[in-house]
N, C-alpha and C positions, 0 to 999 in steps of 0.2 A: 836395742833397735839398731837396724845400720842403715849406712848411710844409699844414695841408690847414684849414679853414675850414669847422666846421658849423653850417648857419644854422636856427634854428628859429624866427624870428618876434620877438615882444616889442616894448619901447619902442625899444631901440636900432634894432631896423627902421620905425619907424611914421615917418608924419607925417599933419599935418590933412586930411582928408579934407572935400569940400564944404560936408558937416553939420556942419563946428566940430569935428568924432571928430576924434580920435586912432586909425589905424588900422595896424597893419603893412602895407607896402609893398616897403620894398624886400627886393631879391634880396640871396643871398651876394656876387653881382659888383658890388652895386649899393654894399655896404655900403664894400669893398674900394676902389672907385673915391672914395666921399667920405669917406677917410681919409688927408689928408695925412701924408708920409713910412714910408707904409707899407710902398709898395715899396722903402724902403731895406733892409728887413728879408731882401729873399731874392721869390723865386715863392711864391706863396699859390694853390692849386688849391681850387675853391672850389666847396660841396655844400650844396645846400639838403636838410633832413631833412621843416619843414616849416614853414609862412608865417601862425602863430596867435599871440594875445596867451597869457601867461605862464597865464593860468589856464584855459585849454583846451588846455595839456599834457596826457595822458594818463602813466597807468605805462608802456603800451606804446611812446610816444614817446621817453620816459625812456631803457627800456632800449635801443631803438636807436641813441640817441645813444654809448649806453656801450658799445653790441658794435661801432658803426662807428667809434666813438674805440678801442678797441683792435686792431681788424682794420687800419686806417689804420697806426698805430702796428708791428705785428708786419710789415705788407706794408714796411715802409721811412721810411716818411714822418719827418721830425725831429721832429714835434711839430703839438699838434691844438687847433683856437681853437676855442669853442662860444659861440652867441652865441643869447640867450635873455631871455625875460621876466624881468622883480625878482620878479615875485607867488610864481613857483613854481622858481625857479632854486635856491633852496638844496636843493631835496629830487634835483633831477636832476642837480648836483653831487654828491649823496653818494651818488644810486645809480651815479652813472657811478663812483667811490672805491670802492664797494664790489665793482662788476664790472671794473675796467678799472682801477685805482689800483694792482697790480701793475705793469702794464705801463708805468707812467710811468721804469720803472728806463730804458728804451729811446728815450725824448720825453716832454715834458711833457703834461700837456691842462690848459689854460687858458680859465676860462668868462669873459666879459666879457657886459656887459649896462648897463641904462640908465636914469635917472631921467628924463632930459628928452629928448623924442622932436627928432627933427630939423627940425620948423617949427619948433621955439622958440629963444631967445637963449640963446645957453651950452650948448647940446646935449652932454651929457657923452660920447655915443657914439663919436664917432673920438676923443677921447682913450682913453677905455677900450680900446679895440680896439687902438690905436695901444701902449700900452702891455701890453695880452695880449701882440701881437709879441713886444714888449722881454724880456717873462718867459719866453714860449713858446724865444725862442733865448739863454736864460740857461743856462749847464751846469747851475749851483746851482740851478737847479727839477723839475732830473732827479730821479724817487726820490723825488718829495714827493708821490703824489698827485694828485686834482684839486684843482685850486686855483681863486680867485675872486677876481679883480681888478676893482675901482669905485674911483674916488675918488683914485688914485693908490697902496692902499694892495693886501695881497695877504693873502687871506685862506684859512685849509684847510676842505675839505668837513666835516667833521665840529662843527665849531664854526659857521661862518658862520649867520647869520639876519639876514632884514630884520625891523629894530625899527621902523621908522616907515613912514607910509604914501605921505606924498611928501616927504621930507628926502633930497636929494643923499646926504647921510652917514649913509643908512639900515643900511648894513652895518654888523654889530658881531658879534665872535666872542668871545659874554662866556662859554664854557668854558674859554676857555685865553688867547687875545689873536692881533690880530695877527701875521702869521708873515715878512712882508716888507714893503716898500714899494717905492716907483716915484720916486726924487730924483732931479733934474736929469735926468732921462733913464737913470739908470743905478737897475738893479734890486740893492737888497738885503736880504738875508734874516737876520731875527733869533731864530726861534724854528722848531724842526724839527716838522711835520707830524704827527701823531699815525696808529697805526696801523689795521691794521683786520684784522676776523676772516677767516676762507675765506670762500671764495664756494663755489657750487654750481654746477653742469650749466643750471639753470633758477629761477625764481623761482614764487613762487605769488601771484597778486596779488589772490585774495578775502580780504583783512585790513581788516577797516572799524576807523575809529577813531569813539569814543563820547568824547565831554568831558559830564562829570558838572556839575548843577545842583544847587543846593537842594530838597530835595523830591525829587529825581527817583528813581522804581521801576527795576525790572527787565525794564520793557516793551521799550524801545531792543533790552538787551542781548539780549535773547530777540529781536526782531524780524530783528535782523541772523544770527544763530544760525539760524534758520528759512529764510532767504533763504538758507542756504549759505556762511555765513563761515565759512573755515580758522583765522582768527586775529581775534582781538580788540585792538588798543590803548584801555586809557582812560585818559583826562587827568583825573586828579582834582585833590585841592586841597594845598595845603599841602605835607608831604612825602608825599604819595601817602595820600590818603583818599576815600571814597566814600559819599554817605551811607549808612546801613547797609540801605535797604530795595532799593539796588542789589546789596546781596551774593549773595543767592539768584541772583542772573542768573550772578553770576563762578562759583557754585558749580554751576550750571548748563552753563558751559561747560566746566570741571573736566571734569564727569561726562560730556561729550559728548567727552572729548580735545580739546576746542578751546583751545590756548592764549592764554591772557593774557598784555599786557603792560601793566607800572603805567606811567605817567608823570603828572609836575605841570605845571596853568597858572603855575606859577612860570619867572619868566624863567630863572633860574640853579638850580644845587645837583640834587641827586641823592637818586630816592626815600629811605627808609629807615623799618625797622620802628620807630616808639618806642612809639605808642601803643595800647591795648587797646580792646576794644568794637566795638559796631557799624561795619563800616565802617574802622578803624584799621587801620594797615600790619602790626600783629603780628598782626591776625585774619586780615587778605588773603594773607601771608605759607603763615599757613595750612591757604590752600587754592590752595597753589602758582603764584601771580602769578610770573611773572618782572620782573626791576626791569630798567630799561631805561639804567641806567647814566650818567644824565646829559642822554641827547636830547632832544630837542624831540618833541613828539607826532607831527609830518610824520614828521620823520626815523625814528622808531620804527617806524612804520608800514610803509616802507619795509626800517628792517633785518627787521622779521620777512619782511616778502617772500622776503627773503634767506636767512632763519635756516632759513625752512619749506624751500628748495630742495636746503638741506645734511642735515637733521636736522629728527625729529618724536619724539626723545627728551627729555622734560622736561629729564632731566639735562645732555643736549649744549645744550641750549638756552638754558641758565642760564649754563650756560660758556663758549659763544658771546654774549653779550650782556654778560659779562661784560669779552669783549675790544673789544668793539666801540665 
């Protein structure tokens, strides 16, 4: 059986272009041919999805990556490389986790991607690639999930995030840690993959997210409410606060059924109600926020996509985000 290879553009595919750009260029086949010892791995069948840097990802991009990572998968194939921008690779990691992370019980899918494009010295891309292989034909990566390997090290969809803006060892999974690495060529794993809630039939993908400022009203929230948002994420501060002249918006969306989800610009830690008054997580509380359990604002944003496709019950909704 081989392995199957979907290429969606990013650093790992760019090199310099005339202008001094950095651009994506090459193809799946292109990538495959300038990564030493790759064919040692087995046949690699190889599918371009699409040939854009990491930030002109779409959701729609997203999700095809994760219905032709598990269609791949259920039709036979051993195991599925994704190879993608750092900008936005951690959010199309976790929707392909949430659509297609069952499926890994049957083949891995392993995302790889790149800090330093391939005009440059030290191009980290065929080692990343070179090592997806190594994890993609690991037994022990079966059952975990999508995973995300940079740097030698192997990281689960639900923790992973880029901390820095161009540090090689931008990856860090500060929810939980680390879940494997890549020694001497041999892949091992020390910490088991965390799980994830149902999926649904479809997603809904009008969920804006709003990050709260100092000062800031309820204009945003209402703006996007007007435009037709299903769902709301906001990024507030601390352990989930908003100044309080933003609350009429949440209370706003309340009363239009449009669900909220809290999360913080804190790197780490998970909403929680302590505090009272305007704005405070016991006043948000309520007026039925759901707490997002830990995520990143992206990643949040994404699970409601999710959440809306399963359930538009406050209550399933709380319970789902709960597991997620």
């Amino acid at each position: 059986m081989s392995l199957r290879l979907l290429a969606t553009g990013g650093t790992i595919a760019s090199r310099v272009d005339a202008t001094g750009a950095a651009v994506p260029a090459a193809s799946a086949a292109d990538l495959i041919a300038a990564t030493p010892g790759l064919a040692d791995h087995g046949p690699i069948e190889a599918e371009e999805i699409d040939r854009v840097n990491g930030w002109n990802v779409t959701p729609a991009t997203m999700v095809r990556v994760a219905e032709r990572a598990r269609a791949a998968l259920e039709a036979g194939d051993e195991a599925v490389i994704v190879t993608h921008g750092t900008d936005t690779i951690e959010e199309t990691l976790y929707l392909t986790d949430l659509l297609a992370g069952d499926a890994t019980a049957a083949g891995p899918i392993v995302f790889a991607c790149a800090m330093r494009n391939a005009s440059e010295v030290g191009a980290d891309g065929p080692r990343n690639l070179l090592n997806a292989a190594r994890i993609a034909r690991d037994p022990a990566a079966r059952g975990r999930g999508a995973l995300l390997t940079i740097n030698d090290e192997v990281h689960a969809a639900r923790w992973a995030t880029k901390t820095d803006t161009l540090d090689v060892a931008t990856f860090r999974s500060p929810g939980g840690g680390v879940v494997g690495r890549v020694e001497a060529g041999r892949v091992r794993f020390g910490l088991d993959s965390p799980g994830r809630p149902p999926r649904g039939s479809a997603i809904v993908d009008q969920v804006a997210l709003v990050k709260v400022f100092t000062g800031m009203d309820a204009a945003p929230l209402r703006w996007f409410l007007d435009a037709g948002a299903q769902g709301l994420v906001v990024e507030g501060t601390g352990a989930g606060h908003v100044p309080g002249e933003v609350v009429p918006g949440i209370a706003e969306a309340r009363d239009r059924g449009v669900p909220v989800v809290l999360t913080s610009r804190c790197w780490t830690g998970r909403t929680a109600a302590v505090y009272g008054g305007p704005g405070g997580g016991v006043t948000l509380d309520g007026l039925g926020v759901l707490r997002a359990n830990g995520l990143n604002s992206a990643k949040a944003r994404l699970a409601l996509m999710v959440a809306l496709g399963v359930t538009r019950d406050p209550a399933e909704l709380r319970d789902w985000f709960a597991r997620a």
